[in-house]
Each structure stands twice: as C-alpha cells, then as structure tokens.
PDB file of N, CA, C and O in Angstrom:
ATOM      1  N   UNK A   1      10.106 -17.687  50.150  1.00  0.00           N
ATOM      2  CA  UNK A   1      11.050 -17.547  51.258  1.00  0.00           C
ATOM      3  C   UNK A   1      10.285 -17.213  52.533  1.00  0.00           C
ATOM      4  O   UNK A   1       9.254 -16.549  52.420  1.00  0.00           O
ATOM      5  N   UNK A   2      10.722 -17.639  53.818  1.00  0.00           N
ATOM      6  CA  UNK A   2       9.934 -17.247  55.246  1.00  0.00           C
ATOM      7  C   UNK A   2      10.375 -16.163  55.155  1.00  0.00           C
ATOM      8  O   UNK A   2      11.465 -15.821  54.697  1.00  0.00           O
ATOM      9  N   UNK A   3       9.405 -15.434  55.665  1.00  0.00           N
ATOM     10  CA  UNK A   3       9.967 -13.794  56.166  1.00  0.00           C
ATOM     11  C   UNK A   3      10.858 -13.869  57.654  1.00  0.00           C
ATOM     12  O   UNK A   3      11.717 -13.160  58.179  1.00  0.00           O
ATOM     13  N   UNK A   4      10.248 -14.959  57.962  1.00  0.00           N
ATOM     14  CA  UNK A   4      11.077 -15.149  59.609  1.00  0.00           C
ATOM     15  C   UNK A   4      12.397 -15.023  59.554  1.00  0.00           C
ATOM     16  O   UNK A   4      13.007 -14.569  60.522  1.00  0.00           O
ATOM     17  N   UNK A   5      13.012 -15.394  58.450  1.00  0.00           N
ATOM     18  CA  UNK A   5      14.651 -15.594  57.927  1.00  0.00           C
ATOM     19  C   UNK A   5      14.952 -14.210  57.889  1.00  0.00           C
ATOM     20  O   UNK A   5      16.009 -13.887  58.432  1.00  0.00           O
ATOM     21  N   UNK A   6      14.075 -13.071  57.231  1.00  0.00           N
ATOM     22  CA  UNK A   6      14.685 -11.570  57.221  1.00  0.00           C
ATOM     23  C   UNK A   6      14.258 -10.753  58.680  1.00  0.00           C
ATOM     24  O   UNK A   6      14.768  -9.697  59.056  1.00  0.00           O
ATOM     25  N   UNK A   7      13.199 -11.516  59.390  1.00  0.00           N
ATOM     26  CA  UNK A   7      12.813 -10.797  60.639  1.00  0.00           C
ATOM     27  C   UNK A   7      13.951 -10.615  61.620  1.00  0.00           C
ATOM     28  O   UNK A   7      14.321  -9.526  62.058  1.00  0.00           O
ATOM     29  N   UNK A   8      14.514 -11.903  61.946  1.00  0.00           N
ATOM     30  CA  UNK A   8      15.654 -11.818  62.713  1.00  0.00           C
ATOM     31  C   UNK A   8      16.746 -10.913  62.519  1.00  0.00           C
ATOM     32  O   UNK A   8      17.321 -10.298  63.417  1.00  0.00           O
ATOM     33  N   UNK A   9      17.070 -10.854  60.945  1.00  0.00           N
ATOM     34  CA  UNK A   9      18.231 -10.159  60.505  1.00  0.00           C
ATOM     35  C   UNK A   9      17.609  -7.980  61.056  1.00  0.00           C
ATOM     36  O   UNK A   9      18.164  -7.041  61.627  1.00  0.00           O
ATOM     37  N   UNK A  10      16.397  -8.196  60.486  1.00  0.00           N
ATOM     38  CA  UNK A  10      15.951  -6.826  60.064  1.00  0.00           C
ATOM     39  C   UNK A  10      14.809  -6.359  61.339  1.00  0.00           C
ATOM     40  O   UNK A  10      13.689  -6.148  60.872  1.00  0.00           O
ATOM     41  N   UNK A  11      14.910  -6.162  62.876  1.00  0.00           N
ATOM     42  CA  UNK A  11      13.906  -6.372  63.561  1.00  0.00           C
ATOM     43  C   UNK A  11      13.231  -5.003  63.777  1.00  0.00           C
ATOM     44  O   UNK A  11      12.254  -4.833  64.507  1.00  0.00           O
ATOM     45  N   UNK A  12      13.858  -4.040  63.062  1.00  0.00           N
ATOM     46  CA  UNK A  12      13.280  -2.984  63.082  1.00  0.00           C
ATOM     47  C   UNK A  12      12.046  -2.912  62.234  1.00  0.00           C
ATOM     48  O   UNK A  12      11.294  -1.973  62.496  1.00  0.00           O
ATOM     49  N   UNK A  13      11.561  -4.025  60.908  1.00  0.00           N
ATOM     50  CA  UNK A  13      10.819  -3.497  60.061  1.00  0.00           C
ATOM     51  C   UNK A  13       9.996  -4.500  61.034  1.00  0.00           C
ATOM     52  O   UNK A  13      10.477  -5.335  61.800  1.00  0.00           O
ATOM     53  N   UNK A  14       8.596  -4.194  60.799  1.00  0.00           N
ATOM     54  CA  UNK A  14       7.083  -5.182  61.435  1.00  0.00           C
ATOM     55  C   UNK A  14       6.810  -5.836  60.402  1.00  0.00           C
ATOM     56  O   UNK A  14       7.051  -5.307  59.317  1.00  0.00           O
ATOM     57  N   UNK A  15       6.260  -7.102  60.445  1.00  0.00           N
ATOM     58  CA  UNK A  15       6.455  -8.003  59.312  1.00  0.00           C
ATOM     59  C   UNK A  15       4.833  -7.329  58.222  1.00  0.00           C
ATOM     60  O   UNK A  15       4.902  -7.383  56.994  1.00  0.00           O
ATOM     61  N   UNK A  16       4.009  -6.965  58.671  1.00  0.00           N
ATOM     62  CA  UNK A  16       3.255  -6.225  57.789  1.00  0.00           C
ATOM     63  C   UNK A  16       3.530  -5.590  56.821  1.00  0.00           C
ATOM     64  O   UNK A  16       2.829  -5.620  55.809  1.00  0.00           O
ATOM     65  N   UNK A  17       4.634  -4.866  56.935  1.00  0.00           N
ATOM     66  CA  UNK A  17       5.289  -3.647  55.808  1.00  0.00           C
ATOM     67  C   UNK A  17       6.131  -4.772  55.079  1.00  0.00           C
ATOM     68  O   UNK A  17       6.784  -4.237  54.184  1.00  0.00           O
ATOM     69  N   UNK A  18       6.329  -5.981  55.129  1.00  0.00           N
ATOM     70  CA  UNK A  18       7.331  -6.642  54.532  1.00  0.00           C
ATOM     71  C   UNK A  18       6.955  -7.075  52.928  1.00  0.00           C
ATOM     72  O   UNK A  18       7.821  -7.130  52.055  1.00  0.00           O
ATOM     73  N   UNK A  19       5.458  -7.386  52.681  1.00  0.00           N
ATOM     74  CA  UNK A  19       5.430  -7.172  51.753  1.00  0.00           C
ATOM     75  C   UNK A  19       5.482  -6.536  50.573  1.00  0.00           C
ATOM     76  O   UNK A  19       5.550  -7.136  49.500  1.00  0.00           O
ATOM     77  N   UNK A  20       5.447  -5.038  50.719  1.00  0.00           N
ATOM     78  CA  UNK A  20       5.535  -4.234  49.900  1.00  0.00           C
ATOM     79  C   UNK A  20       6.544  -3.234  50.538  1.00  0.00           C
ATOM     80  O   UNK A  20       6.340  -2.058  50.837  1.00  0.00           O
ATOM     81  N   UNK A  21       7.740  -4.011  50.687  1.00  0.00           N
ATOM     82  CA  UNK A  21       9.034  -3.229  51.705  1.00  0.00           C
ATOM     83  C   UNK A  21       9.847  -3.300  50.181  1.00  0.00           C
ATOM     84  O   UNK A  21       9.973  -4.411  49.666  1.00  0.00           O
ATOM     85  N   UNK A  22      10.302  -2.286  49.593  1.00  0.00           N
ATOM     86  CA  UNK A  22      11.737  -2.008  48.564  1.00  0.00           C
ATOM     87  C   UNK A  22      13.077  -2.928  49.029  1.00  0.00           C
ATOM     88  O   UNK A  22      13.782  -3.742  48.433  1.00  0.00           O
ATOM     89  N   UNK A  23      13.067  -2.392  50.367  1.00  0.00           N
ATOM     90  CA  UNK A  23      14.459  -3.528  51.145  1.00  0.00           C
ATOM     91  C   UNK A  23      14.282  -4.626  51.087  1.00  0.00           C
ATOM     92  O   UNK A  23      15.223  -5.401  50.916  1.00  0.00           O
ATOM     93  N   UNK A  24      13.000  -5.046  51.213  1.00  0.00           N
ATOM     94  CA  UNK A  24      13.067  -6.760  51.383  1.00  0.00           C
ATOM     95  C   UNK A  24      12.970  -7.608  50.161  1.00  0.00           C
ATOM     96  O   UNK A  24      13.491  -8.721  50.088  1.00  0.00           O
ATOM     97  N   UNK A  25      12.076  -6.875  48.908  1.00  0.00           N
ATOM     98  CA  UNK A  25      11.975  -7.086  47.945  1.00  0.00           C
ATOM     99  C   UNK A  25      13.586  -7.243  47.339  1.00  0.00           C
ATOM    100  O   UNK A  25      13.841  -8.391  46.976  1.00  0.00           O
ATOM    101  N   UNK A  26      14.747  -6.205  47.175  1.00  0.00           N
ATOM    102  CA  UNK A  26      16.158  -5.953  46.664  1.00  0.00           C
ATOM    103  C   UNK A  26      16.689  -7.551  47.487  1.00  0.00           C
ATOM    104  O   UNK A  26      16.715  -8.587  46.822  1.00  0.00           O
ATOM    105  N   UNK A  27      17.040  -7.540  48.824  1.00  0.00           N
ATOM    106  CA  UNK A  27      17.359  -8.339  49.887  1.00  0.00           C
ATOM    107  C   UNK A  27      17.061  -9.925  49.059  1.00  0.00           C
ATOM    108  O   UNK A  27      17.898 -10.770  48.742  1.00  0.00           O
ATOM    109  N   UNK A  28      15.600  -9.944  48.868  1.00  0.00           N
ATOM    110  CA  UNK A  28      15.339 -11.059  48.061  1.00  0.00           C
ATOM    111  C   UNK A  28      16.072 -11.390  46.944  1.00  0.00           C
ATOM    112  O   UNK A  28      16.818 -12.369  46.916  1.00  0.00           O
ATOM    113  N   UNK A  29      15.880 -10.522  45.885  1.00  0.00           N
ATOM    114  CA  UNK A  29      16.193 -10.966  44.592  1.00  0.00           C
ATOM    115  C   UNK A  29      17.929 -11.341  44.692  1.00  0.00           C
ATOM    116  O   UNK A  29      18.697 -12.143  44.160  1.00  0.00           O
ATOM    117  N   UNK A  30      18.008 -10.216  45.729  1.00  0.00           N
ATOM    118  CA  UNK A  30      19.986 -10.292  45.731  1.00  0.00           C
ATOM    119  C   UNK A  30      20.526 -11.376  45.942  1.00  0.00           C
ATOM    120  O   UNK A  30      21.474 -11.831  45.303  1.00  0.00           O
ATOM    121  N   UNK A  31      19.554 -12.265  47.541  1.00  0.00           N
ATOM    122  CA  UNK A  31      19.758 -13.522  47.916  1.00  0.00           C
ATOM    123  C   UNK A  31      19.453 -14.698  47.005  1.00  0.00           C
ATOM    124  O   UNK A  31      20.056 -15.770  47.061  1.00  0.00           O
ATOM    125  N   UNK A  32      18.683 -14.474  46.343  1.00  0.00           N
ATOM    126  CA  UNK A  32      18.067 -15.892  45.185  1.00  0.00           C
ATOM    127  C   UNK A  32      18.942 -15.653  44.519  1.00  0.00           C
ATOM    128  O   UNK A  32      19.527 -16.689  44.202  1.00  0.00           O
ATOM    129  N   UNK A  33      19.616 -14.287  43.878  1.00  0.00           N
ATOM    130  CA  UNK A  33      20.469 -14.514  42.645  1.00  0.00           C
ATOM    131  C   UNK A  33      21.707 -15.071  42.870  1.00  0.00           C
ATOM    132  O   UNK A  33      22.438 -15.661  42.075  1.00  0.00           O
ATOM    133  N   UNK A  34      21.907 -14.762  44.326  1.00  0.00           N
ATOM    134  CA  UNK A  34      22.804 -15.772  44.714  1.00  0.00           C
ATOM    135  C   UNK A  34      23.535 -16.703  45.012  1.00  0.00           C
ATOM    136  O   UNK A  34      24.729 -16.948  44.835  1.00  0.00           O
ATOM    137  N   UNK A  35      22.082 -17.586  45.843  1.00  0.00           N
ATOM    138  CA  UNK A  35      22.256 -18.722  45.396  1.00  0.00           C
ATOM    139  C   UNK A  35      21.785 -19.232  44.197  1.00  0.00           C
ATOM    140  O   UNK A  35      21.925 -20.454  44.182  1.00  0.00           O
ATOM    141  N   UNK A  36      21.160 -18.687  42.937  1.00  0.00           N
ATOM    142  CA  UNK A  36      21.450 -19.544  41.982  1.00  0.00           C
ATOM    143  C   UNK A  36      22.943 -19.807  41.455  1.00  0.00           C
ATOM    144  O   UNK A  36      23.279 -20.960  41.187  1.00  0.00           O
ATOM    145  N   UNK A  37      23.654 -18.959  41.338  1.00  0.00           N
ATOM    146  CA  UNK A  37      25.058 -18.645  41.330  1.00  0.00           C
ATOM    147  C   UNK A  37      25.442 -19.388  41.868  1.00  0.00           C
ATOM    148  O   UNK A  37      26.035 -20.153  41.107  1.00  0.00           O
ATOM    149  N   UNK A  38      25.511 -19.853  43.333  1.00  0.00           N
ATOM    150  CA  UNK A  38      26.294 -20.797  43.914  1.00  0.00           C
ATOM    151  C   UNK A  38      26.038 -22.101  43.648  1.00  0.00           C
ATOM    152  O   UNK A  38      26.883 -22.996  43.657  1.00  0.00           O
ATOM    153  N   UNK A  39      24.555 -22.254  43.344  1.00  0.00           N
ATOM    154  CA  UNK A  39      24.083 -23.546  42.415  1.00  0.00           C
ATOM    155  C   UNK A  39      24.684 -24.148  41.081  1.00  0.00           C
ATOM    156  O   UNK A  39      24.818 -25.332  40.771  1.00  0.00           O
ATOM    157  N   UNK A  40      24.977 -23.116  40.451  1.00  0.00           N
ATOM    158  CA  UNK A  40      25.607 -22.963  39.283  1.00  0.00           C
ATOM    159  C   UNK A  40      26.965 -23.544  39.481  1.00  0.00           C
ATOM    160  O   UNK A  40      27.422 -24.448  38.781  1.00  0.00           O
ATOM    161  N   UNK A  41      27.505 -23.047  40.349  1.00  0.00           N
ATOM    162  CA  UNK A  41      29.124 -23.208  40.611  1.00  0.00           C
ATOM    163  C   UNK A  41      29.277 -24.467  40.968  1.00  0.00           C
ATOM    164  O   UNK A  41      30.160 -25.168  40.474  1.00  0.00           O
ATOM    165  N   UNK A  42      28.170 -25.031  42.151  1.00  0.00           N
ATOM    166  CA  UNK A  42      28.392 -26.766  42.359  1.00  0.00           C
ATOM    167  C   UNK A  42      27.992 -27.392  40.869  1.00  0.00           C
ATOM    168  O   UNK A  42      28.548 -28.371  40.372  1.00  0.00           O
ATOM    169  N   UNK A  43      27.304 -26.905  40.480  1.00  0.00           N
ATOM    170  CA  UNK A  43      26.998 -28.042  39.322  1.00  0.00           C
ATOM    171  C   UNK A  43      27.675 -28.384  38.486  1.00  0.00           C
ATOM    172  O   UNK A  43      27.803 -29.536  38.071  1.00  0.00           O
ATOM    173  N   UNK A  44      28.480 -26.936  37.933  1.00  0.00           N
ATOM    174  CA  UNK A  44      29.785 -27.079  36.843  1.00  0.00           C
ATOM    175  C   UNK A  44      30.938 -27.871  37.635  1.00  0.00           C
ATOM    176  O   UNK A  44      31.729 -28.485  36.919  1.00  0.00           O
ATOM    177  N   UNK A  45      31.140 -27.937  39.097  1.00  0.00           N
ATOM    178  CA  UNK A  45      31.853 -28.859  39.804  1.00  0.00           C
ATOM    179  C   UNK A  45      31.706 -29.957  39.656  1.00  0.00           C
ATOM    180  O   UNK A  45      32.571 -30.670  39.148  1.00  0.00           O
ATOM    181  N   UNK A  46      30.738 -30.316  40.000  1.00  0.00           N
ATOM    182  CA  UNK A  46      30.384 -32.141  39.918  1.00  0.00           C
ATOM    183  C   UNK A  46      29.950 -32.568  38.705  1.00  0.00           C
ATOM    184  O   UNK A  46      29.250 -33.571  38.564  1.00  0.00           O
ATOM    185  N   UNK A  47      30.386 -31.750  37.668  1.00  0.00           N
ATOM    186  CA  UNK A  47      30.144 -32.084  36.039  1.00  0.00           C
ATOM    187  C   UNK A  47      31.689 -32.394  35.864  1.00  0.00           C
ATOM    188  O   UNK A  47      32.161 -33.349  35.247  1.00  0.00           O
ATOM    189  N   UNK A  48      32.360 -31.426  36.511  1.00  0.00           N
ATOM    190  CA  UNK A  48      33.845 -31.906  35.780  1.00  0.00           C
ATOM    191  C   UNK A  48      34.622 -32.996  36.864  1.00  0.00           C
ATOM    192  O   UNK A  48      35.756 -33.456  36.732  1.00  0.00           O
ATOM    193  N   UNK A  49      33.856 -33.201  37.737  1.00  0.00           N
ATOM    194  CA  UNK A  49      34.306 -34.421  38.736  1.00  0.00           C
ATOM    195  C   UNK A  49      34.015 -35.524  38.298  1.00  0.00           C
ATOM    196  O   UNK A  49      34.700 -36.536  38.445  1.00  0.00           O
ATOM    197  N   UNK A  50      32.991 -35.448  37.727  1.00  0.00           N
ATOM    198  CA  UNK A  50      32.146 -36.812  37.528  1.00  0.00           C
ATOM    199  C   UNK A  50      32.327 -36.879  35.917  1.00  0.00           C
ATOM    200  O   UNK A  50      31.727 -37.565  35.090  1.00  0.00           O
ATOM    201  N   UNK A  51      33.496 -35.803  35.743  1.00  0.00           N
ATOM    202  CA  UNK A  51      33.025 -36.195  34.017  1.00  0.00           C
ATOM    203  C   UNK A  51      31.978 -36.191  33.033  1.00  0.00           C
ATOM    204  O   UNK A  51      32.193 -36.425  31.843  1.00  0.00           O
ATOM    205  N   UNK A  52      30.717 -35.896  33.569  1.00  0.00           N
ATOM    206  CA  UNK A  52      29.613 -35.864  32.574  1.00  0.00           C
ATOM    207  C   UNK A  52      29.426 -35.010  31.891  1.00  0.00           C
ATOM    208  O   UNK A  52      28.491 -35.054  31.091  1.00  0.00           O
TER     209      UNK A  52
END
C-alpha cells in the first residue's frame, strides 16, 4: 500500500515513524480485511448473476 494514501488522512504522523507506527499497521490490516470482504461480496454476486 502507498503510505501517501494514509499521509493525507493522518498528517500529524511523519512518514518515518510509519513503519513501525501500531496505528498504521491496525489501519492497514483493517483496510485490506476489508476490502477482501468487499471482494468477496462482488464475487458471490456475479456468481449468482452469471450462474456459475
């Protein structure tokens, strides 16, 4: 993931500390688990659209 995507959101942290930041690390996993989830949800969609 760019860190640039959490810089904007988070401009208080300096992107140095971002690697070994607890917040950004949580922030991450929360966001990926997310969208896998939402990945998930289109796919079981266009399985039962498409019938396959």
């Amino acid at each position: 993931m760019p860190k640039d995507a959490f810089m904007c959101r988070m401009p208080e942290f300096r992107s140095e500390y971002f690697d070994d930041l607890p917040a950004y690390i949580l922030n991450t996993e929360t966001m990926l688990s997310s969208i896998n989830r939402k990945n998930r949800n289109v796919n079981n969609y266009n399985r039962a659209i498409g019938g396959n």
